[in-house]
Backbone as a ProteinNet text record, in pm:
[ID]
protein_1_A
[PRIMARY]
XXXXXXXXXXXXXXXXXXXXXXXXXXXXXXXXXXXXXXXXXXXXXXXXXXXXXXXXXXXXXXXXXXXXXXXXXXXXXXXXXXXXXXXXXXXXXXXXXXXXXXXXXXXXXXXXXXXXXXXXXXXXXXXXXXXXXXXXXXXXXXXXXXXXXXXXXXXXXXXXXXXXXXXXXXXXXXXXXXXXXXXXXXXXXXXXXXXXXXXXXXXXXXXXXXXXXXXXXXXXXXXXXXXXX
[TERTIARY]
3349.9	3352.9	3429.4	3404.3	3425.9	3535.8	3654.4	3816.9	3744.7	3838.5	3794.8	3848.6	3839.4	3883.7	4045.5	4074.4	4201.3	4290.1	4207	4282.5	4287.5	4232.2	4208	4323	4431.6	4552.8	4612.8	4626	4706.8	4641.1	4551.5	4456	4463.3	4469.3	4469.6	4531	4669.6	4765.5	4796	4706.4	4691.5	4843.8	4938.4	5059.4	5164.3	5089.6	5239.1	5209.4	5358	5353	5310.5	5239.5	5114.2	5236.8	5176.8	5217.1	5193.9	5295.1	5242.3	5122	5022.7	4939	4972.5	4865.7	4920.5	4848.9	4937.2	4945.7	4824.3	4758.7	4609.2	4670.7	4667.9	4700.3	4563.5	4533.5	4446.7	4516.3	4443.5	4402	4308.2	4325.2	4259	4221.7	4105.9	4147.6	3981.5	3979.2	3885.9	3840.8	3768.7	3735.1	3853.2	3891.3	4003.8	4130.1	4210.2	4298.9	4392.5	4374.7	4412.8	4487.8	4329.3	4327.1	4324.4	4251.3	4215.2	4354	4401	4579.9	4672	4676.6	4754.4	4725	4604.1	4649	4656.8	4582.9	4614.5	4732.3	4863.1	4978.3	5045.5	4998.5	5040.5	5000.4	4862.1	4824.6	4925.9	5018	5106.9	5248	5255.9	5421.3	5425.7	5347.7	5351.5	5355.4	5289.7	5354.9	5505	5567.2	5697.2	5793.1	5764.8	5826.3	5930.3	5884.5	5985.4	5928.8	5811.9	5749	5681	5595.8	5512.7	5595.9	5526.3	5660.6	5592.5	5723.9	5657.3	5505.7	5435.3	5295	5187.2	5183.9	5139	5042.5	4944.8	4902.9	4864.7	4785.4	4772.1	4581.8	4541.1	4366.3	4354.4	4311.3	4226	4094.7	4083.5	3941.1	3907.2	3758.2	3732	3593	3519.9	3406.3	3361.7	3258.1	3149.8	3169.4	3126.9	3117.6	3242.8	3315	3395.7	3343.6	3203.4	3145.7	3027.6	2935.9	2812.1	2723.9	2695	2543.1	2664.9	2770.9	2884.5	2815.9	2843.7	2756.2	2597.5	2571.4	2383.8	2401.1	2440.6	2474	2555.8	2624.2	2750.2	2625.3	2543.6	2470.6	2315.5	2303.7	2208.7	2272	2356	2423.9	2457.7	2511.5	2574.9	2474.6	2376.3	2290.9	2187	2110.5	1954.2	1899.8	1751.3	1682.1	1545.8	1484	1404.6	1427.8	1293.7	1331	1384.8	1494.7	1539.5	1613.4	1674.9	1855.6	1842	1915	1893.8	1960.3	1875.8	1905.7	2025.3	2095.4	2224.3	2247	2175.7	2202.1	2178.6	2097.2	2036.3	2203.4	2223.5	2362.1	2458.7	2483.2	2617.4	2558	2495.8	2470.6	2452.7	2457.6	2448.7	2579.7	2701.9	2788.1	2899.2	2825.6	2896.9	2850.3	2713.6	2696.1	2730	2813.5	2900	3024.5	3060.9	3196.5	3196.3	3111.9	3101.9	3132.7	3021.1	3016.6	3167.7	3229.4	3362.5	3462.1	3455.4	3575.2	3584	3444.8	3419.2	3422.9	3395.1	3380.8	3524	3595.5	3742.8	3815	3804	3936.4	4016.9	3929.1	3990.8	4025.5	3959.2	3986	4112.2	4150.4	4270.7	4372	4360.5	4449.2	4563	4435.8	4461.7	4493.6	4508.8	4565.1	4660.8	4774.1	4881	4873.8	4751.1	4813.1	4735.2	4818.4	4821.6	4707	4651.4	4508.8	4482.3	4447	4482.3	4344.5	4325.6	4168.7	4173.6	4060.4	3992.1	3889.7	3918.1	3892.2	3861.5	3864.7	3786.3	3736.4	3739.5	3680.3	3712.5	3842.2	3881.4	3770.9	3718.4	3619.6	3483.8	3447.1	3318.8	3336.8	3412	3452.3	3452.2	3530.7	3542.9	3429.2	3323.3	3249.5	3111.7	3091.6	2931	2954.6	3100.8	3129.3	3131.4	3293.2	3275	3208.5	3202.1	3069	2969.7	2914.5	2744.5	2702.5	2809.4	2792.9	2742.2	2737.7	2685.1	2830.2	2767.7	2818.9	2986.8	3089.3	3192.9	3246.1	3159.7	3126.9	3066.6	2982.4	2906.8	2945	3009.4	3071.4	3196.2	3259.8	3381.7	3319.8	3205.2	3113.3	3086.9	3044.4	3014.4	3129.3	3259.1	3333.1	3396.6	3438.1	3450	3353.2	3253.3	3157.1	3174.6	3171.5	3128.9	3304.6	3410.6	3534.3	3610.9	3559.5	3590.9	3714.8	3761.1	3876.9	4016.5	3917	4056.3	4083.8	4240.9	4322.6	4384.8	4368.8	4489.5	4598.5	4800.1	4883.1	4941.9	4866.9	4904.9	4816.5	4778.8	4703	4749.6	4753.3	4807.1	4697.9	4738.4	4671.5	4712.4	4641.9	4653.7	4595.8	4649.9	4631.2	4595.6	4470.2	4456.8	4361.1	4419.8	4278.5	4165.1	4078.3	3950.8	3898.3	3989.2	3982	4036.2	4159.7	4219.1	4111.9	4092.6	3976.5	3844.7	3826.4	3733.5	3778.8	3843.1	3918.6	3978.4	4006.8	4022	3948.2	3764.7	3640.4	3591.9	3582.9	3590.1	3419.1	3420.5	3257.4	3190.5	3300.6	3258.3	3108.7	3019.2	2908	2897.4	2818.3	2866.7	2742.3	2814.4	2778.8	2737.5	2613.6	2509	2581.9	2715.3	2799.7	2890.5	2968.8	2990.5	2874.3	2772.8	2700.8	2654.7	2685.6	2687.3	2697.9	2816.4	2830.9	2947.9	3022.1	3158.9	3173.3	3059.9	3137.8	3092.7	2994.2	3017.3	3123.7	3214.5	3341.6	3441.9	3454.7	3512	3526	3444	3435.8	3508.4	3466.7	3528.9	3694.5	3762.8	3910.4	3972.8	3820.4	3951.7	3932.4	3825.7	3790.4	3939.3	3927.1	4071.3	4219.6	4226.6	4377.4	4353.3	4235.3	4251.2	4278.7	4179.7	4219.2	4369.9	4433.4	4554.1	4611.6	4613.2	4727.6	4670.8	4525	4499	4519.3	4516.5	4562	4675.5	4765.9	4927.5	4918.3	4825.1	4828.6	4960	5022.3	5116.7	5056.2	5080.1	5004	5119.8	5049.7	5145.9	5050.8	5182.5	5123.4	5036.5	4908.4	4822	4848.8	4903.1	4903.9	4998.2	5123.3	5207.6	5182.1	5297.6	5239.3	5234	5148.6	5120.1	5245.5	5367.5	5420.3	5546	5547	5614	5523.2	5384.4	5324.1	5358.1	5345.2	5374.9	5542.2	5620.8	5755.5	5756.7	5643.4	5682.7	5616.7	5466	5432.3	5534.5	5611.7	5648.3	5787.5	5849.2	5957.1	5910.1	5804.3	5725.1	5685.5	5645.3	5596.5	5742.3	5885	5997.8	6031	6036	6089.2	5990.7	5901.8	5787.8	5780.1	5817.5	5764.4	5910.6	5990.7	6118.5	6174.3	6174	6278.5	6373.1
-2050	-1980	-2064	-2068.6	-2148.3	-2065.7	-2174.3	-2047.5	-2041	-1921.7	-1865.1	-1994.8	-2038.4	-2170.9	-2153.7	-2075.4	-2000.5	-2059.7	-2032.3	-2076.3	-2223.1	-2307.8	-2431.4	-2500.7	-2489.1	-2543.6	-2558.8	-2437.4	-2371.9	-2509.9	-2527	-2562.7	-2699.7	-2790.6	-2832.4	-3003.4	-2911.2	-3026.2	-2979.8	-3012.5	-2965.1	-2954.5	-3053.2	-3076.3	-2950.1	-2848.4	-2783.1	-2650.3	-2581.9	-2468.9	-2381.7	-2245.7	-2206.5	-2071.3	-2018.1	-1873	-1764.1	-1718.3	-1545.4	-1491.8	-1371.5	-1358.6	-1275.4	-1318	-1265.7	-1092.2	-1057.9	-879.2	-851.3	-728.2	-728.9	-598.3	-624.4	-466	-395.9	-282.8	-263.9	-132.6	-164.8	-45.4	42	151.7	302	379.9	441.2	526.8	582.6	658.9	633.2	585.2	526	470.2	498.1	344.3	454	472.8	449.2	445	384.8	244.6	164.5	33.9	-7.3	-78.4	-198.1	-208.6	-353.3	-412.1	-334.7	-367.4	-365.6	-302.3	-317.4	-475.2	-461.6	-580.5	-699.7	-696.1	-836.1	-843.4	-773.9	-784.1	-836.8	-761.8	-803.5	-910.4	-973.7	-1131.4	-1248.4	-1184.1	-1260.8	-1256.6	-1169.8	-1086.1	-1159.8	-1116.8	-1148.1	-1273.4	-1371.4	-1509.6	-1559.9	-1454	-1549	-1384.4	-1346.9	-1235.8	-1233.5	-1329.9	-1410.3	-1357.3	-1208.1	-1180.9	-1257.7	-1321.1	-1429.5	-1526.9	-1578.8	-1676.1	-1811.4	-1917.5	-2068	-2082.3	-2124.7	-2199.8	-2083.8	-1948.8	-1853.4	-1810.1	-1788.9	-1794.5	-1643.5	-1628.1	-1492.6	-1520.4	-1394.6	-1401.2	-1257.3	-1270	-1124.4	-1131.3	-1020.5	-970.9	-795.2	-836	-684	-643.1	-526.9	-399	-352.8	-365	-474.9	-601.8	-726.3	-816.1	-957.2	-931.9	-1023.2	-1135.7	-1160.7	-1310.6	-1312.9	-1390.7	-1411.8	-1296	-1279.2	-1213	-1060.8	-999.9	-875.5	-926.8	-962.1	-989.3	-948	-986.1	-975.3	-792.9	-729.3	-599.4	-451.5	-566.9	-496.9	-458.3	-562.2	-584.9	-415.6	-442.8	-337.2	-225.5	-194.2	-49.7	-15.6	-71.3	-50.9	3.3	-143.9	-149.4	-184.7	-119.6	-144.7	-128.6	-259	-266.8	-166.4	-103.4	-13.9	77.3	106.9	167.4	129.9	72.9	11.7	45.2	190.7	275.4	311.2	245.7	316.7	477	542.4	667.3	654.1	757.8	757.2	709.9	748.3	670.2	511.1	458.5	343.8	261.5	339.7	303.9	306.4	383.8	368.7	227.9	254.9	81.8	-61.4	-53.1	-127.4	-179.6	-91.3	-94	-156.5	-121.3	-145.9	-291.2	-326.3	-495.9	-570.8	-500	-554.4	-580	-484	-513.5	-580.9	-567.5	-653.2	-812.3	-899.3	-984.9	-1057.1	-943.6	-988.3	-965.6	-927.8	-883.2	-1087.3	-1075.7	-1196.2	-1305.9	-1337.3	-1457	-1474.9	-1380.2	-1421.3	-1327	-1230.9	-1112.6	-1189.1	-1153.3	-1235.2	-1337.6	-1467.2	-1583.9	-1619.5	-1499.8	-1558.5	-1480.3	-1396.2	-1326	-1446	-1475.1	-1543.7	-1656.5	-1736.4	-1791.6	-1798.4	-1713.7	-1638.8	-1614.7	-1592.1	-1600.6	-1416.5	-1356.4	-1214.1	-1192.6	-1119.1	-1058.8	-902.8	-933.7	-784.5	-756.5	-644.5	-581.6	-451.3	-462.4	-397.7	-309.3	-219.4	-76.9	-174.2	-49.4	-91.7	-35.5	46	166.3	255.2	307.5	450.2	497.7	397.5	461.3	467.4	428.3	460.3	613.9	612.3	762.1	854.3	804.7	940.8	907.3	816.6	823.1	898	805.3	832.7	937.3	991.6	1126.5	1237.5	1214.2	1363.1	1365	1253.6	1277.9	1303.9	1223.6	1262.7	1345.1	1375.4	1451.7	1409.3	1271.5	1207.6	1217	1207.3	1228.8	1147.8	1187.4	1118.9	1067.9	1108.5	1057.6	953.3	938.6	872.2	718.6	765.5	661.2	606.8	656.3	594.7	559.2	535.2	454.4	326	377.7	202.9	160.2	208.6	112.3	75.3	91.8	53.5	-64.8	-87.9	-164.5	-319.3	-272.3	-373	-432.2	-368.1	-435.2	-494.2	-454.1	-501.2	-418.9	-314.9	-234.7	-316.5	-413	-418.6	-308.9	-320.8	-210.9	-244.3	-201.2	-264.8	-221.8	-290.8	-324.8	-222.2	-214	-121.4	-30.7	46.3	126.5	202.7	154.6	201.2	271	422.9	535.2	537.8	517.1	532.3	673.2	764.8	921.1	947.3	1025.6	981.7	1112.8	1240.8	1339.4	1343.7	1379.7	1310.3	1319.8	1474.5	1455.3	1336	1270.7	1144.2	990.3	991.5	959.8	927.6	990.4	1056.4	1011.8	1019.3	1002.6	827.1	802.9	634.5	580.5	617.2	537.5	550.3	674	713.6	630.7	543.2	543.9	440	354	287.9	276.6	269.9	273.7	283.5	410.5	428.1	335.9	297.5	224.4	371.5	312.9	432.8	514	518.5	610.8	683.8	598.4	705.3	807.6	791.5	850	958.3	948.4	1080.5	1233.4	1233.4	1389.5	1416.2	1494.9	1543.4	1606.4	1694.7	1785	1671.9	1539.2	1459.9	1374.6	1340.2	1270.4	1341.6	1501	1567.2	1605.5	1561.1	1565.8	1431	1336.8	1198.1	1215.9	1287.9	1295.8	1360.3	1500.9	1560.3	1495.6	1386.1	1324.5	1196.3	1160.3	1083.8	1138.6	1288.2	1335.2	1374.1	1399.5	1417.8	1297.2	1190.7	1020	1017.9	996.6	994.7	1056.2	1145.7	1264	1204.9	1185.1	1125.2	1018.7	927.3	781.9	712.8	827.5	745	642.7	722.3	606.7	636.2	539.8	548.1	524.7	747.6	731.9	726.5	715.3	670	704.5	783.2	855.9	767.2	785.3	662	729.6	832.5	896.8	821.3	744.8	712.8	566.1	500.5	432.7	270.3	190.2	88	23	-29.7	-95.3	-13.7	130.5	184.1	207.6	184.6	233.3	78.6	-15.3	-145.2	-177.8	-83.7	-92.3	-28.5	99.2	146.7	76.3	22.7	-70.2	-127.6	-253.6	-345.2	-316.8	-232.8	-128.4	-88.3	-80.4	-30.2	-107.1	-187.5	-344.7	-441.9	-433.2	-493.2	-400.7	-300	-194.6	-193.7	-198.8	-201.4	-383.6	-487.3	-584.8	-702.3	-643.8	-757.4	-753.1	-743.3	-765.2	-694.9
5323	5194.3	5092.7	4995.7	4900.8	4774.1	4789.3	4761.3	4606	4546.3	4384.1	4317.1	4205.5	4126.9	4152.1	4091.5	4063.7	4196.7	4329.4	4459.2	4474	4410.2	4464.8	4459.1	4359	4321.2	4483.9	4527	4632.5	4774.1	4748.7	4873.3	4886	4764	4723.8	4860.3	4852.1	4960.6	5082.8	5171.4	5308.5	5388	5287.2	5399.4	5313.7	5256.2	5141.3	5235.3	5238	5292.8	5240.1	5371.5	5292.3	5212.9	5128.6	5041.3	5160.6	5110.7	5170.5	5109.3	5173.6	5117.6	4983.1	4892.6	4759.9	4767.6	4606	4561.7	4520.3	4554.9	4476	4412.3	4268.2	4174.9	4100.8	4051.8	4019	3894	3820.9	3694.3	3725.8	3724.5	3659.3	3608.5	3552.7	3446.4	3356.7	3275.5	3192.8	3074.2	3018.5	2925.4	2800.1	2728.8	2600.1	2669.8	2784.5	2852.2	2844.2	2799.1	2749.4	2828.4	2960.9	3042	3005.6	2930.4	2878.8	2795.8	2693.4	2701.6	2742.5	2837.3	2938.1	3052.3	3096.9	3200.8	3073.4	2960.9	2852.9	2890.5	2832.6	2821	3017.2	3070.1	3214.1	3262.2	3196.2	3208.9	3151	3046.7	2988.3	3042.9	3141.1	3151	3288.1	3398.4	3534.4	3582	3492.3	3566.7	3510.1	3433.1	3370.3	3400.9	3550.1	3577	3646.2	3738.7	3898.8	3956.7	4000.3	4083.1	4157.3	4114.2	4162.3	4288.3	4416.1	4409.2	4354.1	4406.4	4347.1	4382	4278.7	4312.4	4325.8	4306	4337.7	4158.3	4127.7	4037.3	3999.6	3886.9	3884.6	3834	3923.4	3919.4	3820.6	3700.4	3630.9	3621.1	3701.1	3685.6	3660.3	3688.5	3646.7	3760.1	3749	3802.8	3655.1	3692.2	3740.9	3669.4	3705.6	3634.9	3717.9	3807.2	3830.9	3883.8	3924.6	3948.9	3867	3897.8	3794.3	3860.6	4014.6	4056.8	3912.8	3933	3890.1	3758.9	3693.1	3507.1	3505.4	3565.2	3600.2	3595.4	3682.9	3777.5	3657.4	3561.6	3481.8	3349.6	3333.2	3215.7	3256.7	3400.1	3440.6	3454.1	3473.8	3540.5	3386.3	3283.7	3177.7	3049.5	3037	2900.6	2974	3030.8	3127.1	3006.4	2992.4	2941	2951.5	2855.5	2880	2947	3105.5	3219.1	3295.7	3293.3	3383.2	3424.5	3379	3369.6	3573.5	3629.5	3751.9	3827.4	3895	3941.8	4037.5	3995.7	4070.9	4208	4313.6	4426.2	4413.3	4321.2	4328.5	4254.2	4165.8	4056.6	4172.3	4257.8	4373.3	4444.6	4509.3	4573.4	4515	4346.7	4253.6	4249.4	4252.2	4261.1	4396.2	4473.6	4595.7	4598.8	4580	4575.4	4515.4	4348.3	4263	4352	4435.9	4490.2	4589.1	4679.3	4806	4745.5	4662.5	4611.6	4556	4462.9	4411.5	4525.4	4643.7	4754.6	4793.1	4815.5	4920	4844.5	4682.8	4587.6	4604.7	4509.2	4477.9	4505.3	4539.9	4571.3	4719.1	4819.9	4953.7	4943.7	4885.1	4891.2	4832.9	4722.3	4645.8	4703.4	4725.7	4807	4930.9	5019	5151.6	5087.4	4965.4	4963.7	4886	4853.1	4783.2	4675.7	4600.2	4480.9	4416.2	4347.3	4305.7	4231.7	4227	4164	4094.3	3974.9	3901.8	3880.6	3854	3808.4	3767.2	3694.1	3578.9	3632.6	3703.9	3795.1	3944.3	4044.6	4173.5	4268.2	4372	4413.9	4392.3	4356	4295	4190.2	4073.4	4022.5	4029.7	4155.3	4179.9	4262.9	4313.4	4401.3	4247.7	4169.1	4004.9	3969	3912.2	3853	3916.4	4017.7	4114.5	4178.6	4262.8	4385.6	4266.2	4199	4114	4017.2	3919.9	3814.9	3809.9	3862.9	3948.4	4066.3	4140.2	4234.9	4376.2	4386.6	4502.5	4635.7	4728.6	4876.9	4830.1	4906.1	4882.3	5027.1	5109.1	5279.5	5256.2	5198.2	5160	5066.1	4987.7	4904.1	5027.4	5075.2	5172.3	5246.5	5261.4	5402	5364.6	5232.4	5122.7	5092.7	5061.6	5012.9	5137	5290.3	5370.3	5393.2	5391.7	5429.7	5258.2	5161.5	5011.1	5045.5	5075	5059	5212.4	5328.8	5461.4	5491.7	5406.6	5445.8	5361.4	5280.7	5176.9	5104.1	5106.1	4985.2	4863.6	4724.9	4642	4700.7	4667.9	4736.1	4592.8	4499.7	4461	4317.6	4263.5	4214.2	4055.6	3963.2	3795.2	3781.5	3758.2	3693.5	3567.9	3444	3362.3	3312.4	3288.7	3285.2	3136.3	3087.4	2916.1	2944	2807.3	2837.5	2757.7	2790.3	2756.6	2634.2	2563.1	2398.1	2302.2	2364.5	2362.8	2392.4	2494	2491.5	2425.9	2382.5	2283.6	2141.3	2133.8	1996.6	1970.7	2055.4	2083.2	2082.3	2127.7	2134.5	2028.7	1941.2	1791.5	1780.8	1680.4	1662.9	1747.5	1894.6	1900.9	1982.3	2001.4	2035.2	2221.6	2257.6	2414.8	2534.3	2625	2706.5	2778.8	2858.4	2965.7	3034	3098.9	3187.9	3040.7	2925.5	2838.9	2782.4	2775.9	2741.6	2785.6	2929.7	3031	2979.8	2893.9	2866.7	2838.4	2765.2	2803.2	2990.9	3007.4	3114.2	3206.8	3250.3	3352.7	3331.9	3197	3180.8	3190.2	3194.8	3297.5	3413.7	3486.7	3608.1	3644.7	3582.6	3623.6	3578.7	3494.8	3446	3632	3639	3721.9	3858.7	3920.3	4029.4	4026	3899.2	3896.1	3938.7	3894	3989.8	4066.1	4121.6	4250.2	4385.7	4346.6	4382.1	4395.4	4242.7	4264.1	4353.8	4352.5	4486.1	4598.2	4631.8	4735.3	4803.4	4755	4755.1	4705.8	4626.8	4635	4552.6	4435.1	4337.7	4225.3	4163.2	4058.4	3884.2	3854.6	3796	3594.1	3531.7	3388.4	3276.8	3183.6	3100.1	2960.5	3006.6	2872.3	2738.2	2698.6	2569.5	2462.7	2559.9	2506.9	2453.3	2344.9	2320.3	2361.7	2316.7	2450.4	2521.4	2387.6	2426.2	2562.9	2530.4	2632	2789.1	2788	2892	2934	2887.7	2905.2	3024	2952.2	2953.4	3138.7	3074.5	3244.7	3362.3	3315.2	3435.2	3490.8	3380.3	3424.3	3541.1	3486	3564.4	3724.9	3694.5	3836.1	3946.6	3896.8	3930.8	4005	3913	3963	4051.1	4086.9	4187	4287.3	4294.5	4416.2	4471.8	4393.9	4438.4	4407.1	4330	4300.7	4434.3	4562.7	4696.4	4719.5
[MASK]
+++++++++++++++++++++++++++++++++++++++++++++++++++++++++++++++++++++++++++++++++++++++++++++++++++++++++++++++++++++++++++++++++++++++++++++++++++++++++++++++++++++++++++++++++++++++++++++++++++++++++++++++++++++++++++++++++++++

């Protein structure tokens, strides 16, 4: 398998001692949450944190879209051309081949070779989106994401908590991608499939209402207490 770019540094000098395996963190949340500023800012914070150790790099990515087949996949599931919008079961396995693909391109590879990896959702929201939104099997979905990720886990899980009138109000005119478009009551279903995840999975969740630079303040707080030693 061929390491993510990102790893090659690491690989690089056969005679250097290897890293511990690196942190896989992940973001949460729904649309308007304020994911995408948040890890920006954590793309800038985390390598000049001391978290990291020496030589250990930092990988951002995202669902769908974190390798090329994930762009192809992000572009269909999202903005399908014509008929092309696929039916919900077809959209869960769309998904899971988005993830399988990114577990095995660069999630593992960078992992195993120390260096920390953040992302821009990961199975938590296919369980909120496809289980409680759509209503598809959630036996079902934990069968696939067992199988697309090999029983990888993030090391740790940012709920960004935002209600959906908020939401709503943050996306304001911006033009909706095929899953916003869903509905209010299927983007309620996806709010309350998210606390329920949370409680389930021991995710650490943080209030998105507030404003960035304090949701910022509490990641980072969270992040030195779970991972500073």
């Amino acid at each position: 398998m061929k390491p993510a770019p990102e790893a090659q540094s690491a690989l690089a000098d056969p005679t250097a001692a290897p890293l511990p395996r690196g942190r896989f963190l992940v973001l949460e949340g729904i649309d308007g949450c304020g994911k995408t500023t948040q890890i920006a800012a954590l793309a800038e914070w985390l390598p000049r944190s001391g978290l990291l150790p020496p030589g250990a790099e930092l990988l951002v990515t995202r669902e769908p879209g974190g390798t090329a087949l994930g762009q192809a996949l992000r572009q269909l599931l999202l903005h399908p051309p014509g008929e092309a919008a696929p039916e919900p079961t077809a959209e869960l396995l769309l998904y899971a081949a988005d993830r399988a693909q990114h577990v095995q391109q660069r999630i593992a590879p960078a992992l195993a070779a120390g260096h920390w990896v953040l992302s821009d959702r990961f199975s938590g929201s296919t369980a909120a989106y496809q289980g409680y939104g759509r209503g598809l099997s959630l036996a079902l979905i934990e069968q696939l994401e067992r199988i697309a990720t090999a029983d990888l886990q993030p090391d740790l899980t940012l709920w960004l908590d935002l209600p959906l009138v908020e939401s709503r109000r943050r996306r304001g005119g911006r033009a909706a991608d095929r899953i916003e478009a869903a509905g209010d009551a299927f983007l309620e279903r996806v709010c309350g499939g998210f606390t329920a995840l949370a409680a389930q999975r021991g995710w650490s969740r943080l209030d998105a209402s507030l404003a960035p630079e304090q949701v910022s303040g509490a990641i980072g707080s969270l992040l030195a207490e779970r991972f500073g030693g």
